[in-house]
C-alpha positions as CSV (number, residue, x, y, z in Angstrom):
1,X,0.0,0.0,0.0
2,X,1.3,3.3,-0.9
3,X,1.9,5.4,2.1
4,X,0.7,8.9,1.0
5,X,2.2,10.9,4.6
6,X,4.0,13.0,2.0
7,X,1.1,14.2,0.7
8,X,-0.3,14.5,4.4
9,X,-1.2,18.0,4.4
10,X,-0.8,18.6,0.8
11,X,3.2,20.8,0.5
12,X,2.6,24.2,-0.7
13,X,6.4,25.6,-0.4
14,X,9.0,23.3,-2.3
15,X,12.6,24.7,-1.5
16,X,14.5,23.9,-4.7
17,X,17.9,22.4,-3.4
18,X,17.1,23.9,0.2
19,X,17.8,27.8,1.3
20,X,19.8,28.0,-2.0
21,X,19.2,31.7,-2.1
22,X,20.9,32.2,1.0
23,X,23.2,28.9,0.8
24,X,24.8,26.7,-1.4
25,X,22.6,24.6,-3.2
26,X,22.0,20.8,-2.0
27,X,23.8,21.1,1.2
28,X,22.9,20.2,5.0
29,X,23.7,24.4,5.7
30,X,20.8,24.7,2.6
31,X,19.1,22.1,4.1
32,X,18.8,23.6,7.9
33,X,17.9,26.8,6.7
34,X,15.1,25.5,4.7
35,X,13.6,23.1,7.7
36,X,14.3,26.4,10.0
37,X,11.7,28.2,7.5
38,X,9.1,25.8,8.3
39,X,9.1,24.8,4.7
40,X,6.9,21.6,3.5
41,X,9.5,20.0,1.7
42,X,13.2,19.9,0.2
43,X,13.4,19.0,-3.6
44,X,17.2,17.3,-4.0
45,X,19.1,15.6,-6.2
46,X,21.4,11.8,-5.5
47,X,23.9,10.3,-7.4
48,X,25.6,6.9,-6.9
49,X,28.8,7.4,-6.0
50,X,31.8,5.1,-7.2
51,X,31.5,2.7,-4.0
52,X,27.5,3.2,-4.0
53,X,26.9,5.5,-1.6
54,X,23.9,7.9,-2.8
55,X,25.0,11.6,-2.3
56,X,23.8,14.7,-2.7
57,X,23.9,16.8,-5.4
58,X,22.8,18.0,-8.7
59,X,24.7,18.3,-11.7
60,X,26.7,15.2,-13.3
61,X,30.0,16.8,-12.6
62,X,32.3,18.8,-9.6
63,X,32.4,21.8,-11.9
64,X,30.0,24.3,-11.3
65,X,29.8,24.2,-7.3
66,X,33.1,23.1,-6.3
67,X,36.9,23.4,-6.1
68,X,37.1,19.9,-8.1
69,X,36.3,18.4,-11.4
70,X,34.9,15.2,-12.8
71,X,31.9,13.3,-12.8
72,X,30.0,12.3,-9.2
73,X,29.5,8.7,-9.9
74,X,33.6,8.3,-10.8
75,X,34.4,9.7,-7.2
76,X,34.4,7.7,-3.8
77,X,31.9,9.4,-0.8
78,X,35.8,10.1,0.6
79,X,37.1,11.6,-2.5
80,X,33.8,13.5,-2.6
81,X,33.9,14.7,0.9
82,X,37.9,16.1,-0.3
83,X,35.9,19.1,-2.2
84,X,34.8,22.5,-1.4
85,X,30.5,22.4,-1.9
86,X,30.6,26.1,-0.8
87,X,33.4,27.4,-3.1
88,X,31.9,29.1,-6.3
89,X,28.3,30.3,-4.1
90,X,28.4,34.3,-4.0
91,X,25.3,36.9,-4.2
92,X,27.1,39.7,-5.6
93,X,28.2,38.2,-8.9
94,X,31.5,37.1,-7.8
95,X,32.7,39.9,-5.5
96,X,32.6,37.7,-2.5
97,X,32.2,34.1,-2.2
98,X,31.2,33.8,1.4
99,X,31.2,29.9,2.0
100,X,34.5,29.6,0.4
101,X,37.2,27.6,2.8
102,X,34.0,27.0,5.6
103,X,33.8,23.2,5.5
104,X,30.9,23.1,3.4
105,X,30.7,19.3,2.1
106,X,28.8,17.4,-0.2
107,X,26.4,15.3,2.3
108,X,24.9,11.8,1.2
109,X,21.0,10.8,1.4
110,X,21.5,9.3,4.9
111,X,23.1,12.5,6.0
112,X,20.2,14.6,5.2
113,X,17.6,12.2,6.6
114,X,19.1,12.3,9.5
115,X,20.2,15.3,10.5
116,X,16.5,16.5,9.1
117,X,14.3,14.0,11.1
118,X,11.0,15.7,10.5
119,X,11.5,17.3,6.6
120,X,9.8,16.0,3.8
121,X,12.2,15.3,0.8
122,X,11.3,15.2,-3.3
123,X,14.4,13.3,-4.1
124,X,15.3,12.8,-7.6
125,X,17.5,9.6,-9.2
126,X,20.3,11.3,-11.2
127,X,22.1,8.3,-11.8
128,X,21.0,6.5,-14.8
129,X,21.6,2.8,-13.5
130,X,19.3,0.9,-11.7
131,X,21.5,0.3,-8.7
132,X,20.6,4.1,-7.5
133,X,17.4,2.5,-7.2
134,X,18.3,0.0,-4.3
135,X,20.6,1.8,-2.6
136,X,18.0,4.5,-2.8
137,X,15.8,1.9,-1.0
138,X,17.9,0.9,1.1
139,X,18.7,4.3,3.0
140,X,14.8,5.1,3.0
141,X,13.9,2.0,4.7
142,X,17.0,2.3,6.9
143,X,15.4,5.5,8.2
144,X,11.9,4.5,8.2
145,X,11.3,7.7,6.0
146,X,9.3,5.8,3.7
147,X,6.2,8.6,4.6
148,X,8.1,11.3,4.1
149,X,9.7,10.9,0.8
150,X,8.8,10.7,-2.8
151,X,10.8,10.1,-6.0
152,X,11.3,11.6,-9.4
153,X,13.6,11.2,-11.7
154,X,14.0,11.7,-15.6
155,X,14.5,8.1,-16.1
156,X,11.5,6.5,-16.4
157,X,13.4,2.9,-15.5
158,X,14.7,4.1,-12.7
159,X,10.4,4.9,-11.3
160,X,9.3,1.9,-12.9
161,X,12.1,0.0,-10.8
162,X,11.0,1.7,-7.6
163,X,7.2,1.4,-8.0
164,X,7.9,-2.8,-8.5
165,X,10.6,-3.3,-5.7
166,X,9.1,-0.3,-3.3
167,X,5.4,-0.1,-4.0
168,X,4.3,1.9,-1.0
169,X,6.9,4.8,-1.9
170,X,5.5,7.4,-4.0
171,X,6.6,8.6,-7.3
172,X,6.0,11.8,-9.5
173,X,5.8,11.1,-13.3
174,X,8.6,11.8,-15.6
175,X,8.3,13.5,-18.8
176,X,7.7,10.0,-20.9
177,X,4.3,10.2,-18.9
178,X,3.6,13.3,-18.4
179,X,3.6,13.8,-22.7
180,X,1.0,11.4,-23.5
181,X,-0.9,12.3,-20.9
182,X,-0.9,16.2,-21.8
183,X,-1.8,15.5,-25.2
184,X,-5.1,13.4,-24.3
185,X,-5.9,16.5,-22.0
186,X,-5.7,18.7,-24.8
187,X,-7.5,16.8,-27.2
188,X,-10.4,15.9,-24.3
189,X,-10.1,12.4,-24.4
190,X,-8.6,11.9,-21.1
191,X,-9.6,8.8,-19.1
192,X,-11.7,9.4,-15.7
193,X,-8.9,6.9,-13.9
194,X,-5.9,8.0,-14.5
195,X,-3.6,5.2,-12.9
196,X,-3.9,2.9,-9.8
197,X,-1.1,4.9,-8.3
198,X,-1.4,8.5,-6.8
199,X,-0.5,10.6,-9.9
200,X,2.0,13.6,-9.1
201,X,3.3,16.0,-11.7
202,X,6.1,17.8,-11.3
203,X,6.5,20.6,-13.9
204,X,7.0,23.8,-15.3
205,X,4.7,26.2,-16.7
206,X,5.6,25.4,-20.5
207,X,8.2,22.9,-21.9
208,X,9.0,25.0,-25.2
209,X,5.7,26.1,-27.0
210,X,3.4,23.9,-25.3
211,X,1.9,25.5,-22.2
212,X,1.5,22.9,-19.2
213,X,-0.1,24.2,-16.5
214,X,-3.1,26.0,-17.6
215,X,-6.6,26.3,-15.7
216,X,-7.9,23.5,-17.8
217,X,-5.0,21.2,-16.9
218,X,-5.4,21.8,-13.2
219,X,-9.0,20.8,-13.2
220,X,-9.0,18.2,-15.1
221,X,-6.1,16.4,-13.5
222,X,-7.4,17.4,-10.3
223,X,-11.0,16.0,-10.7
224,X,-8.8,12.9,-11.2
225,X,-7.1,13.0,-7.7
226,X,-3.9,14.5,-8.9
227,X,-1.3,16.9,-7.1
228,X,0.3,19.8,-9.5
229,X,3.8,20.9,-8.6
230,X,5.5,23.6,-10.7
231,X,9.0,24.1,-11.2
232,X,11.1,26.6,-10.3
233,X,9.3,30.0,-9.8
234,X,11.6,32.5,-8.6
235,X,9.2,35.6,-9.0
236,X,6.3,36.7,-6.3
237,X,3.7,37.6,-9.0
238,X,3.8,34.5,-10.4
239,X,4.3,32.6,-7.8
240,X,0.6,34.4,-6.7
241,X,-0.6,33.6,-10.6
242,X,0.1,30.1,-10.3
243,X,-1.9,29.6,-6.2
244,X,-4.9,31.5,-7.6
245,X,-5.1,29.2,-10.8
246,X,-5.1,26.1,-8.5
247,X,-1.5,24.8,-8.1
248,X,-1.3,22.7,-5.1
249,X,2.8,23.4,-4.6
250,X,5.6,25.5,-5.9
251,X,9.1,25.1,-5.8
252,X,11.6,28.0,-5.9
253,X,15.0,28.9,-5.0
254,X,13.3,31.7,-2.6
255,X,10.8,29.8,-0.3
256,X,11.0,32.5,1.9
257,X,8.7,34.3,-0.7
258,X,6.9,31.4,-1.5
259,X,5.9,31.2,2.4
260,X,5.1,34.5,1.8
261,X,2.6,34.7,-0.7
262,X,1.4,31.2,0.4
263,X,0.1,32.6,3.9
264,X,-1.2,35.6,2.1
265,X,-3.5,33.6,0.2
266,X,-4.3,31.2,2.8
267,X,-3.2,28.6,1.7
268,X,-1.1,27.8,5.1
């Protein structure tokens, strides 16, 4: 049975990598912030590293964030743990870099769930090999956080993995599910049951010309028991735009201004 305390009440604020307006992105300092706000839930990223350890962080590589380079998955967790997660973060374009040389670290899975007993986390499967998928398992069930997680991820055999060996985890829908699905809305021939599973779309407000969330889409998937997330909204007056058309959450770099607008409209 799928346990839905994710869902329990529905998030509204979705902090995109943590505080990552205030702190570098996918780290416990992001993190803490974040659960200090009161926020509903984190939205991270895992990779497997080389000795199959799921860790934090977003892009394929060391690059952008750190003092290293390379790819995650061709790193050790101690290799990993070597480099500098704060180094490149600054807020005035590059005048200061204020967690530079502060023993800011990449953190793994475990890390977070523990040091964040309470948070709800969208976690998504970077790693395109289905061993992420058991290890991912693994920690969850470790941690009995099986209620307060839920799992994306791009690759559609890495949810199809995790809906057979985890059943009672929930899953968004990737983009090879989202598509057919959109196109049926738009043409009105949308079933009334959508699938035996609770349906959760995670996505932004167009994906090139075709506009995704519209009022129609929200009350159509919605009058089939599904929860709308939108990706990332950074500014207030849309963020306002998208809770008065319906949305049930929205994720953002800034959740303090999601909080914001959400308590302004009521919505917590």
């Amino acid at each position: 049975m799928i346990n839905e305390g994710f869902l329990n009440p529905i998030p509204r604020v979705v902090a995109h990598r943590g505080d990552s307006k205030h702190f570098p992105e996918n780290t416990i300092e992001a993190f803490l912030s974040a659960v200090k706000m009161k926020i509903d839930v984190i939205e991270t990223d895992v990779h497997l590293s080389k000795d199959n350890v799921v860790v934090i962080w977003h892009d394929d590589t060391l690059d952008r964030n750190t003092n290293g380079s390379g790819r995650i998955e061709d790193h050790t967790l101690q290799e990993l743990l070597e480099f500098d997660a704060g180094y490149t973060f600054t807020k005035d374009g590059g005048k200061t870099y204020p967690f530079r040389d502060k023993n800011v670290k990449l953190c793994t899975l475990e890390e977070a769930l523990v040091k964040c007993p309470h948070q709800r986390f969208n976690i998504d499967l970077k790693t395109n090999d289905l061993k992420i998928v058991d290890e991912f398992i693994n920690v969850v069930r470790k941690h009995n956080a099986e209620h307060r997680v839920c799992c994306a991820s791009f690759h559609l055999s890495n949810l199809l993995s995790i809906r057979e060996k985890a059943p009672d985890i929930l899953t968004s829908v990737t983009t090879k599910e989202v598509l057919p699905l959109l196109i049926k809305q738009k043409l009105n021939i949308l079933p009334k049951k959508l699938s035996d599973r609770k349906i959760i779309f995670q996505v932004p407000v167009s994906q090139g010309v075709i506009k995704v969330v519209t009022p129609r889409f929200i009350k159509m998937m919605h009058q089939r028991g599904a929860i709308i997330m939108v990706w990332t909204i950074n500014e207030e007056a849309e963020m306002r735009r998208l809770f008065k058309m319906g949305v049930d959450s929205v994720m953002s770099d800034d959740p303090a201004t999601v909080i914001k607008v959400a308590k302004e409209l009521d919505l917590i």
